[in-house]
C-alpha positions as CSV (number, residue, x, y, z in Angstrom):
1,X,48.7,-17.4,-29.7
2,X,49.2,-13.6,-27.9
3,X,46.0,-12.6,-29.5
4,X,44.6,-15.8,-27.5
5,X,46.1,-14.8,-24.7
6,X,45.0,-12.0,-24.5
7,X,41.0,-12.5,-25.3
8,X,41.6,-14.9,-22.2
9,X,42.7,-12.1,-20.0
10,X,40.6,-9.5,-20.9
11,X,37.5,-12.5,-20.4
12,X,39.1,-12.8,-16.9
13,X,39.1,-9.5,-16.2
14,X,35.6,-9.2,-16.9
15,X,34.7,-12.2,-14.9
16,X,36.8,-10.5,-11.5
17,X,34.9,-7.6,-11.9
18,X,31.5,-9.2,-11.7
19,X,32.8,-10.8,-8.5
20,X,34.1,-7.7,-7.6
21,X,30.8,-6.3,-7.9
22,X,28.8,-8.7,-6.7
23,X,30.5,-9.3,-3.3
24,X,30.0,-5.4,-3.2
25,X,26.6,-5.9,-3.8
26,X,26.1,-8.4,-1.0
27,X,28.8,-7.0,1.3
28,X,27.9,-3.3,1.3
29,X,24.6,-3.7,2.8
30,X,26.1,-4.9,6.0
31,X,28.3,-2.4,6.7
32,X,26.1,0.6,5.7
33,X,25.7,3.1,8.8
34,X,21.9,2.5,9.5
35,X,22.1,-1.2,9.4
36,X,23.5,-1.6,12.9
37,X,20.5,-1.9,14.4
38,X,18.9,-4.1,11.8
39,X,18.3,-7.7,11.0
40,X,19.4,-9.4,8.1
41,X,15.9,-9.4,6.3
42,X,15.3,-6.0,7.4
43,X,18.8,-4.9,5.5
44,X,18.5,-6.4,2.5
45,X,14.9,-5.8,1.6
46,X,15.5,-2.6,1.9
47,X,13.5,-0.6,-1.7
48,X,16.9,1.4,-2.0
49,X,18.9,-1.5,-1.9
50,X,16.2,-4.1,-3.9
51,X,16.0,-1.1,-5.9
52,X,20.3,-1.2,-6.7
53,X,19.6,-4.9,-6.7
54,X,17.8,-4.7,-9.7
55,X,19.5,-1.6,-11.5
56,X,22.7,-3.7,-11.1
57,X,21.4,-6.8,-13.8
58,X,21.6,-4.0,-16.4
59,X,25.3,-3.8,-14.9
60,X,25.9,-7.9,-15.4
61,X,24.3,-7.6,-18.9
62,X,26.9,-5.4,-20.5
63,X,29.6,-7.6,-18.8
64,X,28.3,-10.7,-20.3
65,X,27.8,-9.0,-23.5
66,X,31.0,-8.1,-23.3
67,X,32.3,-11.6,-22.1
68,X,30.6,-12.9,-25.8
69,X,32.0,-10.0,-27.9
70,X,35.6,-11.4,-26.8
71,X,34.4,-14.5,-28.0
72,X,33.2,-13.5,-31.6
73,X,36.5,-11.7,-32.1
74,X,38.4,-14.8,-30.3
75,X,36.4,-16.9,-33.4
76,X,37.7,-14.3,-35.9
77,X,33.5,-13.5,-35.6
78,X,33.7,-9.9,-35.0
79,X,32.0,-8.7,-38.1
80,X,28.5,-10.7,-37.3
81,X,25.5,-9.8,-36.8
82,X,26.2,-11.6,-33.4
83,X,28.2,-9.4,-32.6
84,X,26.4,-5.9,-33.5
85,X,23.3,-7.5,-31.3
86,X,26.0,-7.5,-28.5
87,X,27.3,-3.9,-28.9
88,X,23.4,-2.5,-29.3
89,X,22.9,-4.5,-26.1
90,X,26.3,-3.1,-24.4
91,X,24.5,0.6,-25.6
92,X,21.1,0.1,-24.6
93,X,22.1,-1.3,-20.9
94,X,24.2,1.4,-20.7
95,X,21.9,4.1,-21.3
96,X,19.3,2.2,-18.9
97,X,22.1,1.9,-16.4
98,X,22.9,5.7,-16.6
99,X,19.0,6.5,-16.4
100,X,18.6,4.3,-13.2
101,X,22.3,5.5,-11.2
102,X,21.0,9.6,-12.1
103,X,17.1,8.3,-10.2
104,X,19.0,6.9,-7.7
105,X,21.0,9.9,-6.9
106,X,17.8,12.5,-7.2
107,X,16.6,9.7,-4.6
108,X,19.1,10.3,-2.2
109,X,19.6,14.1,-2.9
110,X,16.0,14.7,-2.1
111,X,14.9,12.2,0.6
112,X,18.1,12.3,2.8
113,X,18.9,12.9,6.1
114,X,19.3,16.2,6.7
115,X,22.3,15.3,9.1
116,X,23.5,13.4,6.4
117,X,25.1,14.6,3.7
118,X,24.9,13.4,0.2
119,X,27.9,14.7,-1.6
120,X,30.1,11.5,-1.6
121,X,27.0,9.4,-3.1
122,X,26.3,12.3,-5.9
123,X,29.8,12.1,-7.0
124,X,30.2,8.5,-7.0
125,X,26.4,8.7,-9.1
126,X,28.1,11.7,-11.2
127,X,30.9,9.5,-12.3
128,X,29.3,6.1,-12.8
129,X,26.8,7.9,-14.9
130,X,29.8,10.0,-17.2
131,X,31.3,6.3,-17.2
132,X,27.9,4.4,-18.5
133,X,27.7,7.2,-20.9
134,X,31.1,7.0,-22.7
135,X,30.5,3.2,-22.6
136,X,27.4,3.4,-24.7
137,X,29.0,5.9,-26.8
138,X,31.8,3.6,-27.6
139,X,29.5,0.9,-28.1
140,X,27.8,2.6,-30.5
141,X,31.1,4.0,-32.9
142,X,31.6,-0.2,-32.9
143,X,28.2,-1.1,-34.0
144,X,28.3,1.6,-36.6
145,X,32.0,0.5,-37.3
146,X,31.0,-3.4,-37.7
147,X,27.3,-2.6,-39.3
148,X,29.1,-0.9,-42.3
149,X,31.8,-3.5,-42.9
150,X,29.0,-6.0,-42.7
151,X,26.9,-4.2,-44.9
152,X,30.4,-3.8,-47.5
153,X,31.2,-7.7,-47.1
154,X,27.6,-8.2,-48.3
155,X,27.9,-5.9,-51.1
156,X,30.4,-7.7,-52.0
157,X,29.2,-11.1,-51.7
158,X,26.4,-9.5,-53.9
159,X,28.6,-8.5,-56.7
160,X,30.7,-11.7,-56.9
């Protein structure tokens, strides 16, 4: 029951953070310095902010990837290959979304204003990118964890 509990929470938590993030994504925009002056079309087809747009579904991959990998272990599934596609996906977004946040910021750095300065964006782009790293790094010690205990279970499926 507590380990059910707690699936349920962690699956919520993952579900506020893509609201989190997507009323970011919409909100943001709005409020941004140089859209005073702008209409609403003019703001949001932006190619910086189309271009976050799209860097953001690798983003809402990993969470619904992550959202299923609480269900295979909340279905005593967690040693499936269901569940290793789900951590290779977790990696691969990850490493796209690290690829896409570090082009973003080279971007910025190099096409700013020169009245402008960049050093808040960088950080944030530093640490999102040292974040998507350690998650694909942890994604893959699980995949290599649950590949070898699914590769052991078939062994011994083998020899029985």
């Amino acid at each position: 029951m507590m380990k059910r509990i707690s699936i349920v929470f962690l699956q919520a938590v993952i579900v506020l953070i893509g609201i989190v993030t997507l009323t970011l994504l919409i909100w943001t925009p709005l409020t941004e310095g140089r859209a005073t002056n702008l209409d609403v079309f003019s703001i949001y087809f932006d190619p910086f902010i189309l271009y976050v747009y799209v860097a953001s579904i690798a983003f809402f991959v990993i969470l619904y990837n992550a959202f299923m990998l609480l269900n295979y272990i909340g279905q005593q599934r967690v040693f499936s290959s269901s569940a290793i596609k789900n951590l290779r996906r977790i990696k691969y977004c990850a490493i796209v979304l690290s690829i896409l946040i570090i082009m973003a910021g080279l971007y910025i750095r190099l096409s700013h204003n020169l009245d402008d300065d960049p050093a808040g964006f960088l950080a944030i782009c530093a640490l999102t990118v040292f974040v998507a790293i350690i998650i694909a790094t942890t994604a893959n010690v699980f995949e290599m964890i649950v590949q070898h205990v699914v590769a052991k279970k078939a062994e011994n499926d083998l020899s029985n």
